[in-house]
Biopython code that builds the backbone (N, CA, C, O; Angstrom):
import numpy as np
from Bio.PDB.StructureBuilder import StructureBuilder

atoms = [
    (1, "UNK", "N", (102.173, 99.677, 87.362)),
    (1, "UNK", "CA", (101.876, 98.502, 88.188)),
    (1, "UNK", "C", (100.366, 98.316, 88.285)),
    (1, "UNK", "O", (99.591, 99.272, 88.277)),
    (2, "UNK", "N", (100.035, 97.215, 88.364)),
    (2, "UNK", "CA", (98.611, 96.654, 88.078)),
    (2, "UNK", "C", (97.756, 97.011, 89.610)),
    (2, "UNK", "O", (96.531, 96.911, 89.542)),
    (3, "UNK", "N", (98.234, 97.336, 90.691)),
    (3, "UNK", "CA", (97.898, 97.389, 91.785)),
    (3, "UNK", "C", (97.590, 96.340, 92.519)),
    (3, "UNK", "O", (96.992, 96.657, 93.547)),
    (4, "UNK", "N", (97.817, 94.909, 92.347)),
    (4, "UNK", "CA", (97.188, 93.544, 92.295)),
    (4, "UNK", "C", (97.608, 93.171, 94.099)),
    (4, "UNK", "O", (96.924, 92.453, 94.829)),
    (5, "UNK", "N", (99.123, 94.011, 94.565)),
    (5, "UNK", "CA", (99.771, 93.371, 95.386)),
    (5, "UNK", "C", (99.266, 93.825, 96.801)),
    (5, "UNK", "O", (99.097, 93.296, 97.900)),
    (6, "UNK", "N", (99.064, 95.425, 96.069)),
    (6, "UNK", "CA", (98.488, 96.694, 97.228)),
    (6, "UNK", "C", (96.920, 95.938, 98.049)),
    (6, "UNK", "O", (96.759, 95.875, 99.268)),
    (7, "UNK", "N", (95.791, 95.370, 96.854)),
    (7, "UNK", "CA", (94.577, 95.013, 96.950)),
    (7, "UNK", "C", (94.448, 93.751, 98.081)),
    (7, "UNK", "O", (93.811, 93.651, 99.130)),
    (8, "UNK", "N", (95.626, 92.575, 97.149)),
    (8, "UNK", "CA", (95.237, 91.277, 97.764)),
    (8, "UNK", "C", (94.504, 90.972, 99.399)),
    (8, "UNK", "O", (93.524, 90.362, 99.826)),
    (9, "UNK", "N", (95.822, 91.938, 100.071)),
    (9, "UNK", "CA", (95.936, 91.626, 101.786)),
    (9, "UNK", "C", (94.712, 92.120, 102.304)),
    (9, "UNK", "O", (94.166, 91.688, 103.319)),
    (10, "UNK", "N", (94.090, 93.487, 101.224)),
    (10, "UNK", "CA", (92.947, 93.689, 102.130)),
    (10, "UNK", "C", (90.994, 93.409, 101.549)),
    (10, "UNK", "O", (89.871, 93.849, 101.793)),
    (11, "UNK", "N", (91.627, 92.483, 100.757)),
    (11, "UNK", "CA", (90.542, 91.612, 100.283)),
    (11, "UNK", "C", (89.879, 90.963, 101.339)),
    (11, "UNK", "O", (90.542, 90.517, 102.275)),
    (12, "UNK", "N", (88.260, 90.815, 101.300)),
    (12, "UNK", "CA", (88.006, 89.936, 102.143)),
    (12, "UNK", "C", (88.533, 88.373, 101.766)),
    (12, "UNK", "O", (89.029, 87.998, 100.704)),
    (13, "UNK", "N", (88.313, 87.741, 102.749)),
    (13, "UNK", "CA", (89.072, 86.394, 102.660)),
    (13, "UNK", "C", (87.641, 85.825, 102.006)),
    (13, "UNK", "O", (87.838, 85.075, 101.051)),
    (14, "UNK", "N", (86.821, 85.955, 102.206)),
    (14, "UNK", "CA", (85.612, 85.189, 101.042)),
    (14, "UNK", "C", (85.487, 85.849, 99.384)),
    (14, "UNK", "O", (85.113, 85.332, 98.331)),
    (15, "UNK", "N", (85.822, 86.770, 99.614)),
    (15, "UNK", "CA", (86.557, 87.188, 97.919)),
    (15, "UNK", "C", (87.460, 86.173, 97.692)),
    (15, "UNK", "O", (87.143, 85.148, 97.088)),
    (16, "UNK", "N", (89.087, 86.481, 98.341)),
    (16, "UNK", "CA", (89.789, 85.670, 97.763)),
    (16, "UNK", "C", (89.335, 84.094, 97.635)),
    (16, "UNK", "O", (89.760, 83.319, 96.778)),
    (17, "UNK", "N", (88.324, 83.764, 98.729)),
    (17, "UNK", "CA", (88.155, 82.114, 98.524)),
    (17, "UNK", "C", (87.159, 81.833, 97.236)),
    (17, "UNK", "O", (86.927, 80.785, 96.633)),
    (18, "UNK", "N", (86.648, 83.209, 97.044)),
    (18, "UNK", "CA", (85.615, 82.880, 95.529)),
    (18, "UNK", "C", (86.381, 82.863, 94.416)),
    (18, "UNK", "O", (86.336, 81.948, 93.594)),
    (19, "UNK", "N", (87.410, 84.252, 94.294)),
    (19, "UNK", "CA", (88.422, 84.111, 93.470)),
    (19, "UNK", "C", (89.033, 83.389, 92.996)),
    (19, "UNK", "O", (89.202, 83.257, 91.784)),
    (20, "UNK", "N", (89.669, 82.537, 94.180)),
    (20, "UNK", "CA", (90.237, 81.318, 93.656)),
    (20, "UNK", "C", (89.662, 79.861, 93.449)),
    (20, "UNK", "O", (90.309, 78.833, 93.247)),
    (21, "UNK", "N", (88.133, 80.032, 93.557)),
    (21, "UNK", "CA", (87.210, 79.318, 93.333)),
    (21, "UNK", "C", (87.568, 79.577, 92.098)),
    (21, "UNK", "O", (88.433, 78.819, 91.659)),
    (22, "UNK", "N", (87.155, 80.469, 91.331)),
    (22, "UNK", "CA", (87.091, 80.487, 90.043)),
    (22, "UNK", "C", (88.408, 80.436, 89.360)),
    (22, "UNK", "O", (88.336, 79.926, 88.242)),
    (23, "UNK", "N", (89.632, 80.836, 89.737)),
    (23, "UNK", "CA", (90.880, 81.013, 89.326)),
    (23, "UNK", "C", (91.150, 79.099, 89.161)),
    (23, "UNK", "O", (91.926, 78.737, 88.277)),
    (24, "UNK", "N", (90.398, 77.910, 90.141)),
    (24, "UNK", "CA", (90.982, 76.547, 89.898)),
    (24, "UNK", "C", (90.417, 75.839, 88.768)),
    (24, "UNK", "O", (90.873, 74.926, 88.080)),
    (25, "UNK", "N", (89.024, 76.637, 88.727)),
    (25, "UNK", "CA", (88.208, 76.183, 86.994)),
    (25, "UNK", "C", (88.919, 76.807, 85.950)),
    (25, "UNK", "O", (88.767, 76.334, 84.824)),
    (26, "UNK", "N", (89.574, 77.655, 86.082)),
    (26, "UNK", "CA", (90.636, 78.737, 84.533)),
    (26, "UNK", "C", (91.656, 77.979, 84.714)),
    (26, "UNK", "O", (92.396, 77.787, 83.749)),
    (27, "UNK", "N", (91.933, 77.399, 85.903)),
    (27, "UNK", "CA", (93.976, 76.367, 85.941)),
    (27, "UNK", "C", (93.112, 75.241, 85.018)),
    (27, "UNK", "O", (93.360, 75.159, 83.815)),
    (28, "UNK", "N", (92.125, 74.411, 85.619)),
    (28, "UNK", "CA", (91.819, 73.239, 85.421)),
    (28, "UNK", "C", (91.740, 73.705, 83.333)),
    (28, "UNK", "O", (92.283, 73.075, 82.425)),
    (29, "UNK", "N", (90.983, 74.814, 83.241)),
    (29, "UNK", "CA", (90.432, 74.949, 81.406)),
    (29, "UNK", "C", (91.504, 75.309, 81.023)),
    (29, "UNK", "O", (91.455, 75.160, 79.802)),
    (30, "UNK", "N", (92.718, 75.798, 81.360)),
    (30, "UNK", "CA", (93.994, 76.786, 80.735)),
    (30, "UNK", "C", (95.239, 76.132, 80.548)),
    (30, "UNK", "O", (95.890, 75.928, 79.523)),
    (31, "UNK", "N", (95.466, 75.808, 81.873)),
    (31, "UNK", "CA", (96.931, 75.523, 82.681)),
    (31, "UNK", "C", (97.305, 74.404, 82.419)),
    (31, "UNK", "O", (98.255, 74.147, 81.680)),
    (32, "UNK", "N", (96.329, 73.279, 83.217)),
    (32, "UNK", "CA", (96.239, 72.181, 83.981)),
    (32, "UNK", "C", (96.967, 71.444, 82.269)),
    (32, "UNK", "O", (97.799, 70.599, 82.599)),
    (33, "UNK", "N", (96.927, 71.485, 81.551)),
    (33, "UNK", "CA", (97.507, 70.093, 80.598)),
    (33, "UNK", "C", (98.660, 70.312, 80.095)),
    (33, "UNK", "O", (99.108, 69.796, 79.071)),
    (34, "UNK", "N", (99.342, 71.320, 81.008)),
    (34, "UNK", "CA", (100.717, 71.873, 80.869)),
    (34, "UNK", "C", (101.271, 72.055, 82.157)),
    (34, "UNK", "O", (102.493, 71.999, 82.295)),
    (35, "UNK", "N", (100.451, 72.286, 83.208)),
    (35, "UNK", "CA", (101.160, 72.625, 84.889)),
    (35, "UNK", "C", (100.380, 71.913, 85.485)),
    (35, "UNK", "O", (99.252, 71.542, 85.163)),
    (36, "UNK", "N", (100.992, 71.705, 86.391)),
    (36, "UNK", "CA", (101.199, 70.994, 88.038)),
    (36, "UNK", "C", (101.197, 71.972, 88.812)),
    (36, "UNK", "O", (101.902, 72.937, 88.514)),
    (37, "UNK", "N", (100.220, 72.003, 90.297)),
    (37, "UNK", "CA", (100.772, 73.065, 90.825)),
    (37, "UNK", "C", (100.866, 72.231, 92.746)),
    (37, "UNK", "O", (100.538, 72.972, 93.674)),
    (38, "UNK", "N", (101.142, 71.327, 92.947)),
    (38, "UNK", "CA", (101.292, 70.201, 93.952)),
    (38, "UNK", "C", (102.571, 70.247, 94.334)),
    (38, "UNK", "O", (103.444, 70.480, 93.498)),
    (39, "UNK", "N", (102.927, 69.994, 95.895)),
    (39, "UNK", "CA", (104.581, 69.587, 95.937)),
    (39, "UNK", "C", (105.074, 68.036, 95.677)),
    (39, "UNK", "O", (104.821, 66.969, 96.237)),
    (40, "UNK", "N", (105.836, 68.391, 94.645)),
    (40, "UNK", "CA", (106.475, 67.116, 94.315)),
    (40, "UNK", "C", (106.009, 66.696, 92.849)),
    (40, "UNK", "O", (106.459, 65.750, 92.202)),
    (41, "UNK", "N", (104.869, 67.721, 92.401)),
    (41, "UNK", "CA", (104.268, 67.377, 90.874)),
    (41, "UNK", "C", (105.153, 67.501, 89.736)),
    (41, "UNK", "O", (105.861, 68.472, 89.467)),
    (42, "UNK", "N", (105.042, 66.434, 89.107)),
    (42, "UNK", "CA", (105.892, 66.087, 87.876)),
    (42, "UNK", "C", (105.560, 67.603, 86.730)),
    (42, "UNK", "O", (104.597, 68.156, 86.198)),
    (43, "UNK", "N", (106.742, 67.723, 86.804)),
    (43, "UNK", "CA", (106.956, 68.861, 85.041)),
    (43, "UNK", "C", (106.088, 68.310, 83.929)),
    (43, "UNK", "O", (106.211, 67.097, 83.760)),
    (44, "UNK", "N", (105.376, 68.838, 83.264)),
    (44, "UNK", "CA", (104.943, 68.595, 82.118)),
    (44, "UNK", "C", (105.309, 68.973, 80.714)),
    (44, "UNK", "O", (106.354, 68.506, 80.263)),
    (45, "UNK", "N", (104.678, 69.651, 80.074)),
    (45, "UNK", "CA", (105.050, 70.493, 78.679)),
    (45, "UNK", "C", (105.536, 71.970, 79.793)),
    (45, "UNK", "O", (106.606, 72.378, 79.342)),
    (46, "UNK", "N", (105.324, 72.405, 80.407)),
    (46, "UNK", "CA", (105.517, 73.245, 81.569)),
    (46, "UNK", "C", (105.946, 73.029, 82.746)),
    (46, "UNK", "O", (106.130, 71.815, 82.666)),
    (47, "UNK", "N", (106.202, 73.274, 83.642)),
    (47, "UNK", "CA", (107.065, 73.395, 84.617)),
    (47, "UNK", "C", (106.263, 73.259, 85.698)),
    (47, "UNK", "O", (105.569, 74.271, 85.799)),
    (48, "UNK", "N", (105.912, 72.013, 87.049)),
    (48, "UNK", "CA", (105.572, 72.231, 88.031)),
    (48, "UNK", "C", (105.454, 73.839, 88.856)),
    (48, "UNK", "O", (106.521, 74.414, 89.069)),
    (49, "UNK", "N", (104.248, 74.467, 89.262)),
    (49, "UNK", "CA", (104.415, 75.582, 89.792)),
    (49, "UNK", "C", (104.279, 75.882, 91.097)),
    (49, "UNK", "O", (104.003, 77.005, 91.520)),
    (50, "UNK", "N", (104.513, 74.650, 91.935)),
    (50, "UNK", "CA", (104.611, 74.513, 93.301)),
    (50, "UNK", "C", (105.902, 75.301, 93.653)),
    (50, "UNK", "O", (106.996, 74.960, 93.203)),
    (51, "UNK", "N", (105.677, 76.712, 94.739)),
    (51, "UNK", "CA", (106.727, 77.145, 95.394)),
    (51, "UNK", "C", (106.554, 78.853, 94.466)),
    (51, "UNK", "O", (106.821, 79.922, 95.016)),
    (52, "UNK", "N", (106.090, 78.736, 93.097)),
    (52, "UNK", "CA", (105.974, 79.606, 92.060)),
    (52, "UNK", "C", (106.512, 81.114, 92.765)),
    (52, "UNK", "O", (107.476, 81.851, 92.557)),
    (53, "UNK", "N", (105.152, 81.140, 93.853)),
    (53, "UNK", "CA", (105.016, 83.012, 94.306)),
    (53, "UNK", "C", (106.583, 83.320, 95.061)),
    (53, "UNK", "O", (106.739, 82.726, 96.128)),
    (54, "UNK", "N", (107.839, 84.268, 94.550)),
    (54, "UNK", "CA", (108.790, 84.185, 95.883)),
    (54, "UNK", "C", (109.788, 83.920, 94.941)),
    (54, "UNK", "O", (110.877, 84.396, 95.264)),
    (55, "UNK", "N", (109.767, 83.232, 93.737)),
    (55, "UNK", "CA", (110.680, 82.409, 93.096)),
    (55, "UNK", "C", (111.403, 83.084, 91.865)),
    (55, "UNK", "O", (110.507, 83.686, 91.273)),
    (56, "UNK", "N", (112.635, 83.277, 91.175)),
    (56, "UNK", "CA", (112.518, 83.976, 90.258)),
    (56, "UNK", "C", (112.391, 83.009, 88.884)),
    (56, "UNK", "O", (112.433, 81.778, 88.883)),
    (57, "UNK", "N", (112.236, 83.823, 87.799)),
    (57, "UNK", "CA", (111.912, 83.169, 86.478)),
    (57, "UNK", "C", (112.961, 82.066, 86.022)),
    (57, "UNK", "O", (114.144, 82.336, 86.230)),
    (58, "UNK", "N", (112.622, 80.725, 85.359)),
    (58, "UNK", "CA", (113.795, 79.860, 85.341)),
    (58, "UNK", "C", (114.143, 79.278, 86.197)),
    (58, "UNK", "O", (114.634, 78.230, 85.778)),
    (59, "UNK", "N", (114.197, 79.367, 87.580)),
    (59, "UNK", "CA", (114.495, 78.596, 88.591)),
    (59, "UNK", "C", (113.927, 77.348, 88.796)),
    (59, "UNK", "O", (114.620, 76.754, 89.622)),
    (60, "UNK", "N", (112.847, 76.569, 88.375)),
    (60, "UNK", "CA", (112.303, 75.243, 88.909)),
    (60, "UNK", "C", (113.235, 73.742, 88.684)),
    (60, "UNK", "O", (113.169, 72.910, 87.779)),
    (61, "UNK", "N", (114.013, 73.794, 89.777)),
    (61, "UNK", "CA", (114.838, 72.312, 89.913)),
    (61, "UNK", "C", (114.607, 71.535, 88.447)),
    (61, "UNK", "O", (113.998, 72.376, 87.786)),
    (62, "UNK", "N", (114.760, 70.543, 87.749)),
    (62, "UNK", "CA", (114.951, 69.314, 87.089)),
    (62, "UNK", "C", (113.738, 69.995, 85.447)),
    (62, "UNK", "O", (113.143, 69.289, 84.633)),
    (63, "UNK", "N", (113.767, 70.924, 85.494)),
    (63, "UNK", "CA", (112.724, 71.500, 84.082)),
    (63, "UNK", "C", (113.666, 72.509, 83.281)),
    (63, "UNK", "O", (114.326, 73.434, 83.755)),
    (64, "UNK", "N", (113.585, 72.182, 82.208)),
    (64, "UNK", "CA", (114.265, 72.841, 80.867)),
    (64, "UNK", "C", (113.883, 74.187, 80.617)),
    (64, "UNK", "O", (113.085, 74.136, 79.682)),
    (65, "UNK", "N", (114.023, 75.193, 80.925)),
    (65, "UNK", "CA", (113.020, 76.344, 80.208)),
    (65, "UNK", "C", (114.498, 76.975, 79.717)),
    (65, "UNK", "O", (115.676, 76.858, 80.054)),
    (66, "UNK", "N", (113.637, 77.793, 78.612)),
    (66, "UNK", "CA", (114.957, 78.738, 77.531)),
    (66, "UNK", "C", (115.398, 79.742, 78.025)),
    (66, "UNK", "O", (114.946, 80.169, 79.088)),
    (67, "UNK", "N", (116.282, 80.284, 77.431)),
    (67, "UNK", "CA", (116.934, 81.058, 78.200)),
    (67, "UNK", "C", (116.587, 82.360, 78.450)),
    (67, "UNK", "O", (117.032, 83.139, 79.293)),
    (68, "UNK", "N", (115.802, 82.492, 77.677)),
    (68, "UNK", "CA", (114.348, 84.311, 77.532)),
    (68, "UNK", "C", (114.324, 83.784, 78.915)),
    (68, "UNK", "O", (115.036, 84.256, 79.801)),
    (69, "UNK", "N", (113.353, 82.628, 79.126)),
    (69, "UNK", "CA", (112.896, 82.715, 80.772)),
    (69, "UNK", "C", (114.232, 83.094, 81.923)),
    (69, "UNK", "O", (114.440, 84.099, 82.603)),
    (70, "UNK", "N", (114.949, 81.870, 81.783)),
    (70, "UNK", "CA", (116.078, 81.904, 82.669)),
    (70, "UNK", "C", (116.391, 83.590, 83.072)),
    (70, "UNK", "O", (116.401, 84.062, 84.209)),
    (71, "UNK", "N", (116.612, 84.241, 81.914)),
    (71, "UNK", "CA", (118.182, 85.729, 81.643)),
    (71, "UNK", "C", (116.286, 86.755, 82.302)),
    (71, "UNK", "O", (116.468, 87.934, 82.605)),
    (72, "UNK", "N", (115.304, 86.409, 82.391)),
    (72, "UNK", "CA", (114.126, 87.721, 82.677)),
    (72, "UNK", "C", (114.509, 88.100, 83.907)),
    (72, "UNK", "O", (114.850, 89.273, 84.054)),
    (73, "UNK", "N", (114.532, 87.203, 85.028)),
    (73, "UNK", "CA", (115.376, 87.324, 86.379)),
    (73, "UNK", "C", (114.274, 88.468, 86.904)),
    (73, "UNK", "O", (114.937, 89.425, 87.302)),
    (74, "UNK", "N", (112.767, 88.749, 87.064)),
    (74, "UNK", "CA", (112.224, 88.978, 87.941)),
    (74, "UNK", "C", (111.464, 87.862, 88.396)),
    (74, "UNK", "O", (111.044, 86.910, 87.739)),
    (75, "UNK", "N", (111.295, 88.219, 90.143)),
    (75, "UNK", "CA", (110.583, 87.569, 90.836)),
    (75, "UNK", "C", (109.033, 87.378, 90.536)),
    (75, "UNK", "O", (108.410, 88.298, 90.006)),
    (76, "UNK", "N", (108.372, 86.101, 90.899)),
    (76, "UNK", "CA", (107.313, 85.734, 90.464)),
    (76, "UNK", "C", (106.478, 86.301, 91.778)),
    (76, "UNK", "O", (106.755, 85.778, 92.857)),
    (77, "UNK", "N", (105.442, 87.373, 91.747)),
    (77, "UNK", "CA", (104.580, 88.015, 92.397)),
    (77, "UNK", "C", (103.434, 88.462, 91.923)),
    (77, "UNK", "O", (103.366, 88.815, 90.746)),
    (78, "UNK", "N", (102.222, 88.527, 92.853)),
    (78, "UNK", "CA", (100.954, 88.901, 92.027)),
    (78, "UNK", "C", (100.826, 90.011, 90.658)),
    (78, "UNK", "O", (99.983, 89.960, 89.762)),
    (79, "UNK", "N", (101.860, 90.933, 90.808)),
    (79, "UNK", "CA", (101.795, 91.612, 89.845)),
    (79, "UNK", "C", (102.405, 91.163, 88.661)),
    (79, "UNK", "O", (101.774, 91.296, 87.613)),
    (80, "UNK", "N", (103.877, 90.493, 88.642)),
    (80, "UNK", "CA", (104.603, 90.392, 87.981)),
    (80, "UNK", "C", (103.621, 89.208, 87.043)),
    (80, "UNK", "O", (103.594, 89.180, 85.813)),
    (81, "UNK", "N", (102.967, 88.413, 87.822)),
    (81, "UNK", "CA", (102.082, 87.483, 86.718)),
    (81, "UNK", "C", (101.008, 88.160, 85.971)),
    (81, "UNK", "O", (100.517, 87.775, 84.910)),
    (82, "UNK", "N", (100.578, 89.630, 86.912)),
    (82, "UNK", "CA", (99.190, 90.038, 86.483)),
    (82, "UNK", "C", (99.648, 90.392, 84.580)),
    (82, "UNK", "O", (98.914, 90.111, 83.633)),
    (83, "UNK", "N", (100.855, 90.971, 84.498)),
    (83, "UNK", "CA", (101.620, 91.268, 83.565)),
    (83, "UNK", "C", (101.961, 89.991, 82.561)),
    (83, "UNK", "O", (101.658, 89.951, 81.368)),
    (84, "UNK", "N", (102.377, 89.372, 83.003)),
    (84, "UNK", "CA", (102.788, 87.771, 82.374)),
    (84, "UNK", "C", (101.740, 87.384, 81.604)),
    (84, "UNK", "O", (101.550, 87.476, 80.392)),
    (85, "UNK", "N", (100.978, 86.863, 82.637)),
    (85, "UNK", "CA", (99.265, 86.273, 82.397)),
    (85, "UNK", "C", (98.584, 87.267, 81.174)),
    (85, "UNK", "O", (97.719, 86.831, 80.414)),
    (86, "UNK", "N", (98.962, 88.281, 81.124)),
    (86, "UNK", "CA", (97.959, 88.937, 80.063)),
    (86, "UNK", "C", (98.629, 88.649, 78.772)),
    (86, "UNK", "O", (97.813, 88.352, 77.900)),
    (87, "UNK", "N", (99.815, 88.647, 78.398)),
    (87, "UNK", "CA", (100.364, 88.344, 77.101)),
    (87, "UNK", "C", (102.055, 87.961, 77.165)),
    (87, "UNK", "O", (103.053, 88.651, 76.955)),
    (88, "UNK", "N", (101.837, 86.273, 77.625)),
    (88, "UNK", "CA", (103.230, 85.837, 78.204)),
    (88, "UNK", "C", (104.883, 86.149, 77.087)),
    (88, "UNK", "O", (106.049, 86.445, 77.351)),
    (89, "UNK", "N", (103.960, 85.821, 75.592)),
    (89, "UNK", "CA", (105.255, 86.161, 74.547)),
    (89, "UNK", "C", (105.687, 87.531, 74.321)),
    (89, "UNK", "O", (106.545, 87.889, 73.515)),
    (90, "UNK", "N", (104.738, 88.557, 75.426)),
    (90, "UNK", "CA", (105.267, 90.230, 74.970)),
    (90, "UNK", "C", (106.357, 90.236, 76.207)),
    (90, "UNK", "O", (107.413, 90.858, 76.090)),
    (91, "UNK", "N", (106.110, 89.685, 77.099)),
    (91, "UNK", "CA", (106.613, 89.822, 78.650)),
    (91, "UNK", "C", (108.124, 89.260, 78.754)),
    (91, "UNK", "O", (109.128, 89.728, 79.291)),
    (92, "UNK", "N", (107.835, 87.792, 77.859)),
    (92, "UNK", "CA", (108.915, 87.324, 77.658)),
    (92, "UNK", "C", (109.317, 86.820, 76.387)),
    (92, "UNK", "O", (108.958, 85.695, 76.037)),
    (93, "UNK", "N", (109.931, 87.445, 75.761)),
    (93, "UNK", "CA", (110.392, 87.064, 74.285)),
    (93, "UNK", "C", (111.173, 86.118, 74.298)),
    (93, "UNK", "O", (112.284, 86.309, 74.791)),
    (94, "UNK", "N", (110.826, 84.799, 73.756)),
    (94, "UNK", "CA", (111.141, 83.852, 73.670)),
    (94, "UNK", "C", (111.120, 82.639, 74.432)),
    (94, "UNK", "O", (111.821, 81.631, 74.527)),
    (95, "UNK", "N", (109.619, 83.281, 75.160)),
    (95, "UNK", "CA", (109.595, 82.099, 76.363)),
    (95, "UNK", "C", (108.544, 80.635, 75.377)),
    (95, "UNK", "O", (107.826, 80.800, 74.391)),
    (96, "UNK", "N", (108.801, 79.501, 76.021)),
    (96, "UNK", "CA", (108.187, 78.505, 74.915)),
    (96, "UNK", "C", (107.115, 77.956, 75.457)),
    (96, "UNK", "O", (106.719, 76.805, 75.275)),
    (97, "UNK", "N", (106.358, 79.270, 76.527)),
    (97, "UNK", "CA", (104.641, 78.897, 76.389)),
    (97, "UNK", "C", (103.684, 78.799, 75.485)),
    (97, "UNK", "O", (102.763, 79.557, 75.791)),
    (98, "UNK", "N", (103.536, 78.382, 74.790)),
    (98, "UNK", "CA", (102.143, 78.901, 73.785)),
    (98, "UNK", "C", (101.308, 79.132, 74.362)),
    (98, "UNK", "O", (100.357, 79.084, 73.582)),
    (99, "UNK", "N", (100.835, 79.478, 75.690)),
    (99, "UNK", "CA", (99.351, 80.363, 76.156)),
    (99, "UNK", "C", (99.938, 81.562, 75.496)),
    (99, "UNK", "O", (101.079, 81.946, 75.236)),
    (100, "UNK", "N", (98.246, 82.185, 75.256)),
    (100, "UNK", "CA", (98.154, 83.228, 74.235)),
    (100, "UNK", "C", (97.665, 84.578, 75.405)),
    (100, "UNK", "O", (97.495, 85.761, 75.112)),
    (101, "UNK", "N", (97.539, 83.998, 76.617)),
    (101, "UNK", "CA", (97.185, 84.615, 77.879)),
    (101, "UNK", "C", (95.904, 84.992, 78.442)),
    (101, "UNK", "O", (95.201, 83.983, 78.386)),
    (102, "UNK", "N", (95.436, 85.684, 78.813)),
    (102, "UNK", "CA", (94.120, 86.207, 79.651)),
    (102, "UNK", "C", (93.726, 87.048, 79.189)),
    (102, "UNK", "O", (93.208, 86.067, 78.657)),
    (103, "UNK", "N", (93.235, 88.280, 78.610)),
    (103, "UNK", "CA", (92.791, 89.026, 78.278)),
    (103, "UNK", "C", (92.160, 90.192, 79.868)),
    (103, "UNK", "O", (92.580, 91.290, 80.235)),
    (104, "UNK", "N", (91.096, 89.349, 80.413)),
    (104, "UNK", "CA", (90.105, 90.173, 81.127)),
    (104, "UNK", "C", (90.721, 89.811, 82.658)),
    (104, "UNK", "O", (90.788, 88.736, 83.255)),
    (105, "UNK", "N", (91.112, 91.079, 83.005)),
    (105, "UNK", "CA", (91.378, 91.379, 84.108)),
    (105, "UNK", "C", (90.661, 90.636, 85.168)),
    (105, "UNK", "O", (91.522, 90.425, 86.022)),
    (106, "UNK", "N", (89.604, 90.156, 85.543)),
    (106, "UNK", "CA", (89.127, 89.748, 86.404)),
    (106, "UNK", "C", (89.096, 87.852, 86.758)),
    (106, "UNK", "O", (88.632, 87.196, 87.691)),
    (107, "UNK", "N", (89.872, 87.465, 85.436)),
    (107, "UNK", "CA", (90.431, 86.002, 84.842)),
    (107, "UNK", "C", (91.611, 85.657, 85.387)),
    (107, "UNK", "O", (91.838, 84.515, 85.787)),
    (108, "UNK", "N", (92.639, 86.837, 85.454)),
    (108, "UNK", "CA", (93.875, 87.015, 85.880)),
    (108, "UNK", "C", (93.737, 87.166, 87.396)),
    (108, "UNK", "O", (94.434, 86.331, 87.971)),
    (109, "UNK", "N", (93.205, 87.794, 88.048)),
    (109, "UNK", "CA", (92.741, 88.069, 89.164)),
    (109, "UNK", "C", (92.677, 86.679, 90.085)),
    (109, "UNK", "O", (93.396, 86.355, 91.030)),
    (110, "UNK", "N", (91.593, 85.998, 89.491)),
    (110, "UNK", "CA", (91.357, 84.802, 89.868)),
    (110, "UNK", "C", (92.076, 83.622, 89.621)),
    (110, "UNK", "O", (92.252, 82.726, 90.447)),
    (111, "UNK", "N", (92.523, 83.642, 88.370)),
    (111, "UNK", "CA", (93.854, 82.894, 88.575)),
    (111, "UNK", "C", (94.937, 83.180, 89.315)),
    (111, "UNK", "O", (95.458, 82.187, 89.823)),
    (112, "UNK", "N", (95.508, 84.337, 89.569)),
    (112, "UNK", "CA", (97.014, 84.599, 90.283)),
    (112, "UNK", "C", (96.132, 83.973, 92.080)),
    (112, "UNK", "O", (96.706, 83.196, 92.843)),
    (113, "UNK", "N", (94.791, 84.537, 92.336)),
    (113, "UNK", "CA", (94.555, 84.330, 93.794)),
    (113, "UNK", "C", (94.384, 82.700, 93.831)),
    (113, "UNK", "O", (94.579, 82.276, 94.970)),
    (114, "UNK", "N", (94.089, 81.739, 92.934)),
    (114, "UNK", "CA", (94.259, 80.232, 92.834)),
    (114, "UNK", "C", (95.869, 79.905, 93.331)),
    (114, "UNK", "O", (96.283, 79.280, 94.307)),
    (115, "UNK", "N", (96.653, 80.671, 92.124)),
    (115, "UNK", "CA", (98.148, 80.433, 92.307)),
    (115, "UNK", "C", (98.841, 80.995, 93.585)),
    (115, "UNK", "O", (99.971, 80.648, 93.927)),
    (116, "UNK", "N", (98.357, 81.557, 94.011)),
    (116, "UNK", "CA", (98.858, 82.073, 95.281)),
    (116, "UNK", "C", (98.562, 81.142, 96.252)),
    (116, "UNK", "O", (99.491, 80.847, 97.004)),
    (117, "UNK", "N", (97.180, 80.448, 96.471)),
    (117, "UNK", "CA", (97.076, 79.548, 97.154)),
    (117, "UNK", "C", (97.386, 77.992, 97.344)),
    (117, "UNK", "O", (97.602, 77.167, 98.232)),
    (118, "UNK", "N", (97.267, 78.110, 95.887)),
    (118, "UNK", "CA", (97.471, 76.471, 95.573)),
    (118, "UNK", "C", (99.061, 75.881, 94.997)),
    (118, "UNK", "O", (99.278, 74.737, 94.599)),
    (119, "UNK", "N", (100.106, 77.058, 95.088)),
    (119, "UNK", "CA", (101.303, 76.683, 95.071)),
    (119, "UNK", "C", (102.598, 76.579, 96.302)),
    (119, "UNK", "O", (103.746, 76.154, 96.180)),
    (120, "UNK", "N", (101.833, 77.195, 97.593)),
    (120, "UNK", "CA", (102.329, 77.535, 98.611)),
    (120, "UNK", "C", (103.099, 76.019, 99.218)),
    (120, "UNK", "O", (103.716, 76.023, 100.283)),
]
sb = StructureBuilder()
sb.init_structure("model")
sb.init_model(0)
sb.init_chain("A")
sb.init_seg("    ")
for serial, (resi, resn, name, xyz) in enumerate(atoms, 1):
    if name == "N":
        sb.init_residue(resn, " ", resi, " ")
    sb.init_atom(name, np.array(xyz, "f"), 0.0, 1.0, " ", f" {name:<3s}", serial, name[0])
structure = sb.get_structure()
């Protein structure tokens, strides 16, 4: 385990607000022309990720995803993305993201603390 879940709570809250400072410039350069992360945001080539953290894989109302995603059936949590986010086609075989993922730990970081905030 990445330790991602243990850290978050006792982050200062101006970490996490820098974090996800930087985690909304990596959605906006990465994500953003494939996800939504708003309530009520339209599906794209990807799946609205409003509600994301809590949720399990495959679940998003009115969006198509294959069945790799659907049958993975863990819950979406800081760790479980820290894992995802680094190399989504090892995590999930046969999922039909083409992100090629994150590499540097501190990218992931800041993105999951964006997604944590900005999908609630």
């Amino acid at each position: 385990s990445s330790g991602i879940n243990a850290e978050c709570p006792l982050r200062p809250g101006s970490f996490l607000k820098m974090s996800a400072k930087a985690g909304a410039k990596l959605f906006k350069q990465r994500c953003e022309q494939c996800h939504t992360v708003e309530a009520g945001g339209k599906h794209k080539t990807g799946p609205n990720l409003n509600g994301l953290i809590g949720r399990k894989t495959g679940q998003q109302p009115g969006f198509s995803y294959t069945d790799a995603n659907k049958k993975k059936g863990i819950t979406w949590d800081a760790d479980t993305l820290d894992v995802y986010l680094t190399n989504p086609k090892k995590y999930i075989p046969g999922t039909k993201m083409v992100f090629a993922g994150l590499k540097k730990k501190k990218d992931r970081d800041a993105l999951i603390a964006y997604l944590m905030k900005s999908t609630k």
